[in-house]
FIVOLO-65522 format. One record per residue (C-alpha): residue in one letter; x, y, z. Coordinates in steps of 0.2 Angstrom, whole numbers, padded with zeros to 4 digits, always signed. Each point is the difference from the previous one (the first is absolute). Layout:
% FIVOLO-65522
aXYZ;...
% end
This chain:
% FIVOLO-65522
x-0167-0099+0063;x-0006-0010+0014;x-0018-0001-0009;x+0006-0004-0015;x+0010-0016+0010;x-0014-0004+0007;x-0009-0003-0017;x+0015-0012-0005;x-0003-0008+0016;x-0020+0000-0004;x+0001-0006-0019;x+0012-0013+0002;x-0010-0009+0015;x-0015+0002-0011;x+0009-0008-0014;x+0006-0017+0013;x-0019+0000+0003;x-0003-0001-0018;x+0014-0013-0002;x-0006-0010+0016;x-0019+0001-0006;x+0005-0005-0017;x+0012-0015+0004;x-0013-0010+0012;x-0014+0004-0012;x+0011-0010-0012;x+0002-0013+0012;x-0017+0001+0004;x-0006-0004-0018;x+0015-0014-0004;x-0006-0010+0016;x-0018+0003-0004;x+0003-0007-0019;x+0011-0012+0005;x-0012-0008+0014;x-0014-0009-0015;x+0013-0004-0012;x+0008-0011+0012;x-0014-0005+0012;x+0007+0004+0016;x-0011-0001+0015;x+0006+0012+0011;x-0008+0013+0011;x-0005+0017-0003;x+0014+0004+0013;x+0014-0010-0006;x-0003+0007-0018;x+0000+0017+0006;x+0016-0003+0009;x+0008-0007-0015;x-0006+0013-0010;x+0012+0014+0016;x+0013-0012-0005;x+0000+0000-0016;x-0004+0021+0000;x+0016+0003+0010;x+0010-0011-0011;x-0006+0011-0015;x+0003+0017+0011;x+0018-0008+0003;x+0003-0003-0019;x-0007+0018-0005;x+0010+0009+0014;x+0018-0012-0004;x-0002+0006-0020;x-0002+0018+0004;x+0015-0001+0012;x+0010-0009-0011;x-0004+0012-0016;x+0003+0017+0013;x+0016-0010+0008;x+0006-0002-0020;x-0002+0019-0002;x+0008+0004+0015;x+0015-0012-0005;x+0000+0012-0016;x+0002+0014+0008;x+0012-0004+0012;x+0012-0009-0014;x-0001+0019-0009;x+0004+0009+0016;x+0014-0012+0002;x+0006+0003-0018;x-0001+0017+0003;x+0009+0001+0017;x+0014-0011-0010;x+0001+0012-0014;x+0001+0014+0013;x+0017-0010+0010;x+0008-0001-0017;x-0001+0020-0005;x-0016-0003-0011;x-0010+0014+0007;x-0012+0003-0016;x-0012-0011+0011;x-0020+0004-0002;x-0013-0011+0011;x-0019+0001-0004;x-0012-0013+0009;x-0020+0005-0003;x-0002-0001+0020;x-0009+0008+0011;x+0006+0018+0007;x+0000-0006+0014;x+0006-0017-0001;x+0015-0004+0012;x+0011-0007-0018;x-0006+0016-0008;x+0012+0012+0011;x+0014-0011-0002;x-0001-0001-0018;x-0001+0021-0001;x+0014+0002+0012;x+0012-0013-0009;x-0005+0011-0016;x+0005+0017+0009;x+0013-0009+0005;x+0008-0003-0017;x-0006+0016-0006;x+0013+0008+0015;x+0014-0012-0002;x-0001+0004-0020;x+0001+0018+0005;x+0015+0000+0012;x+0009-0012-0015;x-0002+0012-0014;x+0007+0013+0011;x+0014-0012+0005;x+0007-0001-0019;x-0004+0019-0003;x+0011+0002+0014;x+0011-0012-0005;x-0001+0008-0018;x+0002+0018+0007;x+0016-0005+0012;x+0007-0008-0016;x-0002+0014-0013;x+0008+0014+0014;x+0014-0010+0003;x+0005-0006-0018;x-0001+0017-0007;x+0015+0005+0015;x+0010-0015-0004;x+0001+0003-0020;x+0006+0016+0004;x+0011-0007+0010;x+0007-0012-0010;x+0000+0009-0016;x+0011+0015+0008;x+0012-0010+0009;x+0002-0011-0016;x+0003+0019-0010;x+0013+0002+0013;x+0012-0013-0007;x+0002+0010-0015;x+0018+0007+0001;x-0003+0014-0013;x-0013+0008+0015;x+0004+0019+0004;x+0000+0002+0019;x-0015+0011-0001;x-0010-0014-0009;x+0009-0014+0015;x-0008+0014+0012;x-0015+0002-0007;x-0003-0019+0000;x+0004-0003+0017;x-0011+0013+0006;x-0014-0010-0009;x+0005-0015+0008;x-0001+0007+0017;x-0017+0008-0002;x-0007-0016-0008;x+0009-0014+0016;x-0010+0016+0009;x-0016-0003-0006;x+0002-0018+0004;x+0003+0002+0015;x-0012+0012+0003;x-0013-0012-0008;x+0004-0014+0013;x+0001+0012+0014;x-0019+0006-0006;x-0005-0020-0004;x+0006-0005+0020;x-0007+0015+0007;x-0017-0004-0008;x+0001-0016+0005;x+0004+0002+0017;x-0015+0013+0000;x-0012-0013-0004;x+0006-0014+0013;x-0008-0001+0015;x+0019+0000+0009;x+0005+0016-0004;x+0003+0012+0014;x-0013+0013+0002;x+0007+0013+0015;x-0014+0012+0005;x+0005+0014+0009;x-0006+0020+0003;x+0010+0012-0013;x-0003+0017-0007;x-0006-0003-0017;x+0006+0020-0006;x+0016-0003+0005;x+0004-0016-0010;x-0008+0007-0015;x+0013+0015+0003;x+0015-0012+0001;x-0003-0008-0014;x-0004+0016-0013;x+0018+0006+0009;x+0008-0020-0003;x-0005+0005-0021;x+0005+0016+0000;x+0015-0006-0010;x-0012-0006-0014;x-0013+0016+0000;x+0014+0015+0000;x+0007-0010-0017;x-0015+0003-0009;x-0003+0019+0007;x-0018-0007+0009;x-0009+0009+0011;x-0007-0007+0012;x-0016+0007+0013;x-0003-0007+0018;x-0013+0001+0010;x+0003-0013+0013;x-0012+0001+0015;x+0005-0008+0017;x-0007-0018+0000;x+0004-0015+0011;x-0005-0018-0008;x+0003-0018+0008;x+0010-0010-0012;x+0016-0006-0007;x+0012+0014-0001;x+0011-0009-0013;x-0013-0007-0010;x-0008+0016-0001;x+0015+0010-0006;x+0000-0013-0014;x-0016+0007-0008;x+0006+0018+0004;x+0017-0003-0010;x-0010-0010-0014;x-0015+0013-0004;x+0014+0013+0002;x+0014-0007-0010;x-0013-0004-0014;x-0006+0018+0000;x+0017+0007-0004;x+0002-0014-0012;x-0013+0005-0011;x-0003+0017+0002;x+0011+0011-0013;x+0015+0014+0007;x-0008+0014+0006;x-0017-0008+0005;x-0009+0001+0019;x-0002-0015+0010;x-0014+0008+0014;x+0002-0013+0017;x-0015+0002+0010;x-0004-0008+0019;x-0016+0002+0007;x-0010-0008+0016;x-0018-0001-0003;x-0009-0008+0014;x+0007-0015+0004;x+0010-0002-0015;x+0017+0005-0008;x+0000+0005-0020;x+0013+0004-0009;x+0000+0009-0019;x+0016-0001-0009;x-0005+0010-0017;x+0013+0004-0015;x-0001+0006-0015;x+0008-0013-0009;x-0004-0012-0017;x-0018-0008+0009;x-0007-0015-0004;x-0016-0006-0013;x-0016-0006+0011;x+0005-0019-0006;x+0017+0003+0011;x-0007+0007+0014;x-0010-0016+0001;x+0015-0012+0001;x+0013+0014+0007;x+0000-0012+0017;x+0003-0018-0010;x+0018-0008+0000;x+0010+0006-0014;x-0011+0009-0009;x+0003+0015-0010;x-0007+0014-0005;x+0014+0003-0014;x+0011-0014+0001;x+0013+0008-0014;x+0001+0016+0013;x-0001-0011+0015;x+0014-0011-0006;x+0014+0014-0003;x-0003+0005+0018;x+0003-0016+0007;x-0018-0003+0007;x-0006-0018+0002;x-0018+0000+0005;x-0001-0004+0017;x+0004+0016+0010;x-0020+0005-0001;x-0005-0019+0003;x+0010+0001+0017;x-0006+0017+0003;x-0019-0005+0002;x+0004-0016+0009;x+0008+0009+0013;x-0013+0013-0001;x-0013-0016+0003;x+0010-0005+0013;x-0005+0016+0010;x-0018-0002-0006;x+0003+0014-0009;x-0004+0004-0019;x+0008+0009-0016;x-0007+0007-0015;x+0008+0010-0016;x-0011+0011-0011;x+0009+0008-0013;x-0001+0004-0020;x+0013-0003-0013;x+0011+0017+0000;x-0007+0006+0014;x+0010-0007+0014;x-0006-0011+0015;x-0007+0000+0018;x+0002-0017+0008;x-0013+0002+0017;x+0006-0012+0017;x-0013-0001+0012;x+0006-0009+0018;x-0008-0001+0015;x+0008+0009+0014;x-0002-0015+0012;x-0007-0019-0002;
% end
């Protein structure tokens, strides 16, 4: 680097000596032509002087056209950045620079990081309206339902049984909305920098233990069985944040694994590190779910996913909390062959 500054350096002083030499020769020879045309007596001095004079003048004139030509670019360039930065302000973020600079020219780095720039800012828009488009299909979908029972109930010739069975449909629908916009401010919240994060000392076993007992409702229903190996380990974290994950990966395991199945909860502590295995024998997944299990509302099967009143963000707030802890989650699984989603949380950081 610094050699090859130094050649800059070396070729552009050569290249004022060339423009200097060049410049008073022309003076040189204009004085000397000049000088028998007109029949000036002058000495050898004062025609040499003139001839300086005359030389700088012409260096000046050289040097005030090359500057005025690089100022015109530069004016170019500039009004394009502008443009661009313009464009940018008003939500126009399809904004592409390209200067033939110099690597390392100052203007160079400015134009490549306005570029990545865009690039970012176009990225965090287009998932902005696919939020905005996902938050709008899961709650429209609840709302018809909504609508269209309570408009069925008006109809005086419905049996009791039918008025029943419409009203139950109501609640579990106004349910999933509000489970949606619980899950949507709990995400949120997540991903604020103001939301409270309480570290504190807990045994790990014992939370997972609560929470299989908190769902026992659920796994009894189907006739699971479920196998714990729970080893005694101690993590730094939040308690209630963590039982979130436990209750989610849990509650999702039952969800999808058919009556009779296992559900196996394992708890290990390998070196300085907690990981937890919860492993079913449920409906599994394709390799193109398990790819984007963790992204807001998606869905492996969004026909079987919808009856049981899931919205897609129970596994997004899952990993972020698990990021949270500097900790990480995996699933590996094959279609009809269940699921083992793998947490991995340091014991202390």
């Amino acid at each position: 680097m610094k050699v090859k500054k130094f050649l800059q350096h070396l070729f552009g002083f050569l290249m004022f000596l060339v423009l200097m030499s060049v410049s008073f020769s022309v003076g040189y020879f204009i004085i000397n032509d000049i000088y028998p045309v007109f029949h000036f007596q002058m000495s050898d001095y004062i025609r040499h002087l003139l001839a300086v004079i005359l030389g700088f003048f012409i260096l000046g004139g050289i040097s005030f056209t090359i500057s005025l030509f690089t100022r015109t670019k530069q004016r170019t360039h500039f009004q394009e950045v502008i443009d661009a930065l313009r464009k940018i302000a008003k939500g126009d973020f399809n904004v592409h620079l390209e200067f033939k600079t110099n690597r390392e020219h100052p203007f160079t780095k400015i134009i490549d990081n306005i570029n990545h720039m865009a690039v970012k800012l176009k990225q965090m828009e287009d998932m902005r309206q696919e939020f905005i488009s996902n938050v709008s299909h899961e709650i429209q979908s609840p709302l018809t339902s909504i609508s269209g029972f309570a408009r069925a109930l008006q109809y005086e010739e419905l049996t009791q049984e039918e008025r029943t069975h419409y009203l139950q449909i109501i609640e579990t629908e106004s349910k999933r909305l509000s489970k949606l916009s619980d899950n949507l401010l709990k995400l949120t919240s997540l991903e604020s920098t103001n939301h409270p994060f309480e570290q504190k000392e807990f045994p790990l076993d014992k939370q997972i233990r609560t929470i299989i007992l908190a769902c026992e409702p659920q796994w009894a229903e189907k006739d699971l069985e479920l196998d714990i190996s729970l080893d005694k380990v101690t993590i730094v974290g939040d308690d209630d944040l963590m039982s979130q994950v436990w209750m989610n990966l849990i509650h999702n395991s039952i969800k999808f694994t058919p009556p009779s199945g296992t559900i196996h909860v394992q708890l290990q502590q390998v070196d300085d590190k907690a990981i937890v295995k919860i492993v079913d024998t449920g409906i599994g997944m394709s390799k193109e779910d398990q790819i984007h299990i963790f992204e807001r509302f998606y869905k492996a099967d969004k026909a079987r996913e919808r009856s049981k009143g899931g919205s897609g963000l129970g596994l997004s707030i899952v990993k972020k909390i698990i990021e949270m802890h500097h900790g990480t989650i995996f699933v590996e699984s094959e279609e009809g062959n269940g699921a083992v989603f793998t947490v991995i949380i340091p014991l202390g950081w």
